[in-house]
C-alpha positions in Angstrom: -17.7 26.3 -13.4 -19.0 23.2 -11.5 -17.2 20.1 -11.9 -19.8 16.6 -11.2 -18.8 14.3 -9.0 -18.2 12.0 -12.0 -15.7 14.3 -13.3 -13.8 15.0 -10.8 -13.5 11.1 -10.0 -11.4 10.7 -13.1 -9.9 14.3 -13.4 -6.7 13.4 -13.5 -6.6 10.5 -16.5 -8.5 13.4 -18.4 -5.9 16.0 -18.2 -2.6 14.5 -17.7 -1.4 11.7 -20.7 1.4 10.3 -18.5 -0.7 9.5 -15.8 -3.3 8.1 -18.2 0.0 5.3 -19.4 0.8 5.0 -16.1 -2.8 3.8 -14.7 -3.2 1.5 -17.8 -0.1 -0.3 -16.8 -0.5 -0.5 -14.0 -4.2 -1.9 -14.5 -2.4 -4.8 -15.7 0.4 -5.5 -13.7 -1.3 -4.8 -10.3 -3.7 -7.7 -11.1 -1.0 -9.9 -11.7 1.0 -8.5 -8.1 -2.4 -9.7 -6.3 -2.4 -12.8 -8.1 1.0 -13.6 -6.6 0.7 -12.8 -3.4 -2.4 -14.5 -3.4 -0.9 -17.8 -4.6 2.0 -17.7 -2.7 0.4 -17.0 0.7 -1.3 -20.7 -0.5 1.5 -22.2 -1.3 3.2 -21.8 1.9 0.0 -22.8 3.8 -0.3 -25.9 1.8 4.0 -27.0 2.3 3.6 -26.2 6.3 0.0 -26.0 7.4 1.4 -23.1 9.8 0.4 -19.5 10.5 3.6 -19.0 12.3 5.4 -19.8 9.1 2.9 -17.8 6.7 3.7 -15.1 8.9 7.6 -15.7 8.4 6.7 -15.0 4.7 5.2 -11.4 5.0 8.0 -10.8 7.6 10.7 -12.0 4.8 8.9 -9.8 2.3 9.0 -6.5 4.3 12.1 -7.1 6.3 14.2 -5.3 4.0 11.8 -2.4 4.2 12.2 -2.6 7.8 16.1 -2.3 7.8 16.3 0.0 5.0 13.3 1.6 3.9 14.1 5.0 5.4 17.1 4.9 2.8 14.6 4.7 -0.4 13.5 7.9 -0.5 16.5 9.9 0.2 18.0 8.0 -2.2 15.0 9.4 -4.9 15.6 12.7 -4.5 18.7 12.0 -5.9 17.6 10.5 -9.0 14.9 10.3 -11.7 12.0 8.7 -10.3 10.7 7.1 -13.9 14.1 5.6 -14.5 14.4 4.8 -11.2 10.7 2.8 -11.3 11.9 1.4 -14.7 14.3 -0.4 -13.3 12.4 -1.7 -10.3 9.7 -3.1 -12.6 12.5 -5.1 -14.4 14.0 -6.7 -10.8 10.6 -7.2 -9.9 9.8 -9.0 -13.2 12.7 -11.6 -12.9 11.6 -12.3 -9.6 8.1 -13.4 -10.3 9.8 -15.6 -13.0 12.6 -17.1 -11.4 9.7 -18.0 -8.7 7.1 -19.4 -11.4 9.8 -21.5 -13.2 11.2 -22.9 -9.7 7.2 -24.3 -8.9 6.4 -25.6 -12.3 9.6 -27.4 -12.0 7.9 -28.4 -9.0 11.1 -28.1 -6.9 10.3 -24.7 -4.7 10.6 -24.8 -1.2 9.6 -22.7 1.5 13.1 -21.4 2.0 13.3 -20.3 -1.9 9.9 -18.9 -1.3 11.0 -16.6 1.5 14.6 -16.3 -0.1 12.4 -14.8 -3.1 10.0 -12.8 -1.3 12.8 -10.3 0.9 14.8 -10.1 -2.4 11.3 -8.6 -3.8 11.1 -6.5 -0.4 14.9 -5.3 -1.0 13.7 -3.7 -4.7 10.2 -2.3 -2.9 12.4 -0.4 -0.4 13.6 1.6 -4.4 10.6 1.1 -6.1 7.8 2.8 -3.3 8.5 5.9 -3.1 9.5 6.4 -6.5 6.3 5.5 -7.7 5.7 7.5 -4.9 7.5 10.5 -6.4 6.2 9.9 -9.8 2.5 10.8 -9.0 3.0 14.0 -8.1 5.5 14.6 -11.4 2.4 13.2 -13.4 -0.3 15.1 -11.7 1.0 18.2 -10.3 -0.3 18.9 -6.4 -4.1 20.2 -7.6 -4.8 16.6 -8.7 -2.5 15.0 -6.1 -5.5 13.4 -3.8 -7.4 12.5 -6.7 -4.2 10.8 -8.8 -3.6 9.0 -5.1 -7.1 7.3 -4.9 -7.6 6.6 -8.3 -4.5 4.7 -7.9 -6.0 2.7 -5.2 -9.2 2.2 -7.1 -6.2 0.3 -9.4 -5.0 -1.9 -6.5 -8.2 -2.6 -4.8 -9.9 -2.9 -8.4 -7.0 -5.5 -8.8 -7.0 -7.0 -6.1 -11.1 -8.5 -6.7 -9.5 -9.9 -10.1 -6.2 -11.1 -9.1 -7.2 -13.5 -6.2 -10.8 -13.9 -8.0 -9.0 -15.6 -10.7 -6.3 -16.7 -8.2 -9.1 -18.9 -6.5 -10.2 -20.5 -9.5 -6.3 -20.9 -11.3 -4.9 -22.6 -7.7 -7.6 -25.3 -8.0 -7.6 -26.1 -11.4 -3.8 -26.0 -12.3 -1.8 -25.0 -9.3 -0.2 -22.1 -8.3 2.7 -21.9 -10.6 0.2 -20.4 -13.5 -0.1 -17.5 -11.1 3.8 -16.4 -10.6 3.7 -16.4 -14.5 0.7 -14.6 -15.9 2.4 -12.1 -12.7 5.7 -12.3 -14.7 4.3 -11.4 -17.9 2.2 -8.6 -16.5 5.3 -6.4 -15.4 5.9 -6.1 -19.6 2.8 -3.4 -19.6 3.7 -1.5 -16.6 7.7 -0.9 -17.8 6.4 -0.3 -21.6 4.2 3.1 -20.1 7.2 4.1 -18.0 9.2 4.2 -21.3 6.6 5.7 -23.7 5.9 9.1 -20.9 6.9 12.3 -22.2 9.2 13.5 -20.1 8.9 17.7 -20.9 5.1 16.9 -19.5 6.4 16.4 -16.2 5.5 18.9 -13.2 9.2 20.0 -12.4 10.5 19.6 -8.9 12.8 21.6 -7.1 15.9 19.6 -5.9 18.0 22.7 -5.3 18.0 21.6 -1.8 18.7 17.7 -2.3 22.1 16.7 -0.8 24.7 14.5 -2.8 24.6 12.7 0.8 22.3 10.1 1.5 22.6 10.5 5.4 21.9 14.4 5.4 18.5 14.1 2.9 17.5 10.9 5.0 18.2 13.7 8.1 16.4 16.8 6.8 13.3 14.3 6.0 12.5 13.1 9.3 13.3 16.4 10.7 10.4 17.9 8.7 8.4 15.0 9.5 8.5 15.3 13.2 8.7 19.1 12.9 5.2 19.1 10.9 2.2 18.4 13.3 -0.4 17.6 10.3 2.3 14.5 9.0 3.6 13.8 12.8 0.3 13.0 13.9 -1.1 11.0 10.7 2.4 9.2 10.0 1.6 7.8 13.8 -1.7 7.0 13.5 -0.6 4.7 10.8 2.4 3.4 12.6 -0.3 1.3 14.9 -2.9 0.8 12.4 -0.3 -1.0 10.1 1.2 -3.4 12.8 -1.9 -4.0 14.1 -4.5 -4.1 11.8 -3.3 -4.1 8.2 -2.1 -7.7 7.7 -4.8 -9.5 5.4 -2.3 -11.4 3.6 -2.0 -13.3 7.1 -5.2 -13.5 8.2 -7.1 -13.8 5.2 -6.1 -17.5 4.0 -6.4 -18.8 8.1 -9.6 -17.4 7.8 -10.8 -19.2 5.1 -8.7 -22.1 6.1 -9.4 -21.9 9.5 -12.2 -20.2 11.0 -14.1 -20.7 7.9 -12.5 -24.5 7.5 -12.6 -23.8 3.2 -10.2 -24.4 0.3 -8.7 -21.9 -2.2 -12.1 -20.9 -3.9 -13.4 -19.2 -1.0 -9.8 -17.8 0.2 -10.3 -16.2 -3.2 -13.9 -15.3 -2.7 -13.3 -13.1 0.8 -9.8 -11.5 -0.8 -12.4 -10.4 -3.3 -14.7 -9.1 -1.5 -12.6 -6.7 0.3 -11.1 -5.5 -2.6 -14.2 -4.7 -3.5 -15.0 -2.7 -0.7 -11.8 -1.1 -1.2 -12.5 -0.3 -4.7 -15.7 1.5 -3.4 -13.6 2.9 -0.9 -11.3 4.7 -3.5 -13.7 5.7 -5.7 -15.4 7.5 -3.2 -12.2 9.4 -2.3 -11.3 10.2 -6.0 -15.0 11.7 -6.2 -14.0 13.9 -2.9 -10.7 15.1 -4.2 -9.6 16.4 -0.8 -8.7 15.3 2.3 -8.8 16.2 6.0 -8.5 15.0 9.5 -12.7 13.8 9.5 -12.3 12.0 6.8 -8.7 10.3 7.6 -9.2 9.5 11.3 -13.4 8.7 10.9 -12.2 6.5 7.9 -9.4 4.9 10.6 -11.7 4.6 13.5 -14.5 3.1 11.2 -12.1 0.6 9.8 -10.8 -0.7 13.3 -14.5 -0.9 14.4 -15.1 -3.1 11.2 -12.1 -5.5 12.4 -13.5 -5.6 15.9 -17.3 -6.5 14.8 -15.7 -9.2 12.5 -13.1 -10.8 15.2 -16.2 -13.4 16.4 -17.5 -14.5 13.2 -17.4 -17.7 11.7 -20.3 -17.6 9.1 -19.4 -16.9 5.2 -22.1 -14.5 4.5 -21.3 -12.6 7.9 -17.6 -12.6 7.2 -18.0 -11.0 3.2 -20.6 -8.1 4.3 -17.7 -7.1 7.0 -14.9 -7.7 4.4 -16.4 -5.2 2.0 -17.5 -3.0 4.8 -14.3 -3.6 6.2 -12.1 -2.7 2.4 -14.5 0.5 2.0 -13.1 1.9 5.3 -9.5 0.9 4.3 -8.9 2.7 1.2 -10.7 5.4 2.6 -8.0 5.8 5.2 -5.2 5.0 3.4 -5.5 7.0 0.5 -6.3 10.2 2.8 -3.9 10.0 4.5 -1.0 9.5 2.0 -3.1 12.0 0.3 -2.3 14.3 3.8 1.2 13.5 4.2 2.1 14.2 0.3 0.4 17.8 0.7 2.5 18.6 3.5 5.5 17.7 1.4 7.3 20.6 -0.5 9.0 19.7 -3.8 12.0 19.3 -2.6 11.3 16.7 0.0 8.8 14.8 -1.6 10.5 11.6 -1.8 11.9 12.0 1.5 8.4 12.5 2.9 6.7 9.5 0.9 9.5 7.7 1.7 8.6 7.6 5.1 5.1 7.2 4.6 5.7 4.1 2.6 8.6 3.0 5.1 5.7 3.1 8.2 3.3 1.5 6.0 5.4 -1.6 4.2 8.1 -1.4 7.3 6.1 -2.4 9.6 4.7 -5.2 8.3 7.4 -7.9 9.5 6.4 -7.1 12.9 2.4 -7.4 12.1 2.9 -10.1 10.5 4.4 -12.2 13.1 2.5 -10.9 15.7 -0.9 -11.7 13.9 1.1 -15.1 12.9 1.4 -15.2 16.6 -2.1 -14.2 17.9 -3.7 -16.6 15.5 -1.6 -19.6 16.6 -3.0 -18.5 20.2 -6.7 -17.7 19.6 -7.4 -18.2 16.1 -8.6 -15.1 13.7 -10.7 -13.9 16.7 -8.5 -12.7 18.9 -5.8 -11.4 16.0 -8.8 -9.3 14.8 -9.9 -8.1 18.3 -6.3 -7.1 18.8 -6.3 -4.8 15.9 -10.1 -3.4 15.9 -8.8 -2.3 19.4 -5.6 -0.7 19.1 -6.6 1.0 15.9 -10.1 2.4 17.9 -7.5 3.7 20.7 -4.9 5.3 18.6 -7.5 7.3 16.2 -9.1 8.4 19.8 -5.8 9.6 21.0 -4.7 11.3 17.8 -8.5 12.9 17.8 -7.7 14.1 21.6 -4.4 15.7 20.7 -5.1 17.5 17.7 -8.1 19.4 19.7 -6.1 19.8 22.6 -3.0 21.5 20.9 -5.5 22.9 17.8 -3.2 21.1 15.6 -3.9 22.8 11.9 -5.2 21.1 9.1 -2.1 21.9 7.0 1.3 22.7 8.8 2.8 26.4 8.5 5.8 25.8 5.4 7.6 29.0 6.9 8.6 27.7 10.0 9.9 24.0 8.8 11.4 25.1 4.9 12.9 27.9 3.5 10.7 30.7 1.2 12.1 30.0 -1.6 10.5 26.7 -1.9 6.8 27.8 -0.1 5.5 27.8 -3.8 5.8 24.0 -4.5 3.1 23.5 -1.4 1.0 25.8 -2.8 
């Protein structure tokens, strides 16, 4: 029987009720994440006027991740990854009101800002890959790649709302608003993780998960690096994340800088890309498969975009790249975690998405201060001619090397795990 392209865009909220919970909270609170991250890239521009120290911000965020990110998903293998989320959501909930009742008090500093933003990085290095974990529980591995994009169709969809709205809510009553309506959102997000029917889960072998942190932490990157297919695309995204993934730098000292505009427009271009982005992961929903074309052209395609964009300064120039720019990026990322998860057996699969989410949030802190840094130099330009070019080199090499060595398009199970867990790849 045929499935339409329609169908199989939203296969997996038809079939699976937890997932269905799941992307309805997280509908809600995801527009209130971007909100806040929105606002509070603004607010530190606005106490320092400095890129350096909006950098310091993102590195603050994701330094935790950095230090102990690889930690996160040994750690959920151990556990249950919907309590485990539960609990993030809750930290993560305080946070954003501890930080909304600190500026409506109108006493935050940068220094509580920062302080707040790496205890919110601490709880990602938990929360990642159990949500991580989670999708494939909801979804089983058939409608792994779809569940995957349709999640960032959430994020990106999000992401056009949150700093839409953002825009609109900095200039008319300040940012505090923003930290709030984000602390509220979290209430819709932890009420789906309770109301999931747990004996509609996928099981998942942990037969093989060690009591010990160190020896799962151990037997994950040994599969990693001993798996081609997530050797090569876990590298790929190494440099494309330091390099080229840092719009919550780059985006406000554009508009503040290159662009020489307020919060309406910051808000207008961190639309725009979402909505690319939103394009972007509808299109790979509506695939619903994944594969070294579409992961490295989508990578290659989204460097060129940064490296067409780096010498613009006109508004209408700068939103056509944006969106071509966001279609490109959800196109790669979503592949490729979609890549990375497939590789994964069962009884690895936080370990493995674990360090997909460690590569892509870890290495933030040093993006971020490098972009901080380039910008400082040579303005947007040269931080987005830096990226377009090291993410154009890096998808070339990876191309080179995987029809040099013939590297497969999924890794032989047999050689890396033992039979008796081949079936959960399957």
């Amino acid at each position: 029987m045929r499935i339409s392209v329609p169908a199989r865009t939203f296969a997996s909220l038809k079939l699976h009720r937890n997932y269905r919970l799941y992307f309805s909270g997280q509908l809600v609170s995801q527009a209130g994440t971007w909100l806040q991250s929105a606002a509070q890239a603004w607010l530190v521009l606005q106490l320092t006027h400095s890129a350096v120290a909006l950098g310091f911000l993102v590195f603050w965020q994701f330094g935790p991740y950095a230090i102990l990110g690889l930690f996160g998903g040994a750690i959920t293998d151990m556990l249950d990854a919907r309590k485990m989320l539960t609990a993030t959501q809750i930290a993560l909930a305080i946070g954003a009101s501890l930080l909304a009742a600190l500026t409506l008090a109108h006493v935050i500093t940068v220094w509580e800002i920062d302080v707040i933003a790496a205890t919110r990085g601490t709880i990602l290095v938990f929360n990642n890959p159990s949500r991580q974990a989670l999708i494939v529980q909801m979804v089983g591995r058939d409608e792994l790649p779809n569940a995957i994009a349709l999640n960032s169709s959430v994020a990106n969809a999000t992401r056009i709302l949150g700093p839409g709205i953002g825009g609109i809510l900095i200039a008319t009553f300040g940012v505090g608003i923003c930290f709030a309506i984000n602390a509220a959102s979290f209430i819709a997000v932890i009420i789906a993780l309770l109301a999931m029917r747990p004996d509609e889960m996928f099981p998942i072998d942990r037969s093989r998960a060690s009591r010990s942190v160190v020896r799962n932490l151990r037997e994950g990157l040994a599969y990693s690096i001993q798996t081609p297919q997530v050797f090569v695309v876990l590298g790929v995204l190494l440099v494309i994340s330091i390099f080229g993934i840092n719009f919550s730098v780059l985006l406000p000292l554009l508009a503040s800088r290159t662009l020489h505009s307020g919060a309406e427009i910051f808000g207008l271009l961190t639309a725009c890309f979402g909505a690319g982005a939103l394009i972007g992961a509808l299109l790979s929903a509506s695939i619903g498969r994944t594969g070294w074309l579409i992961v490295l052209g989508a990578g290659g395609l989204f460097s060129l975009s940064e490296l067409i964009l780096a010498p613009l300064s006109s508004l209408p120039a700068c939103i056509a790249l944006l969106m071509t720019t966001g279609i490109c990026y959800t196109l790669y990322t979503s592949n490729s975690n979609s890549m990375v998860q497939l590789a994964a057996p069962g009884a690895l699969q936080g370990r493995v998405a674990g360090l997909y989410s460690y590569i892509f949030a870890g290495s933030s802190p040093v993006g971020a201060l490098l972009v901080g840094w380039l910008s400082a130099r040579g303005g947007t330009e040269l931080a987005f001619l830096v990226a377009g070019s090291a993410g154009i080199i890096i998808v070339l090499t990876a191309a080179a090397w995987i029809r040099l060595t013939n590297t497969p398009g999924m890794p032989n199970f047999e050689t890396v795990v033992p039979a008796r867990i081949q079936e959960t790849a399957s």
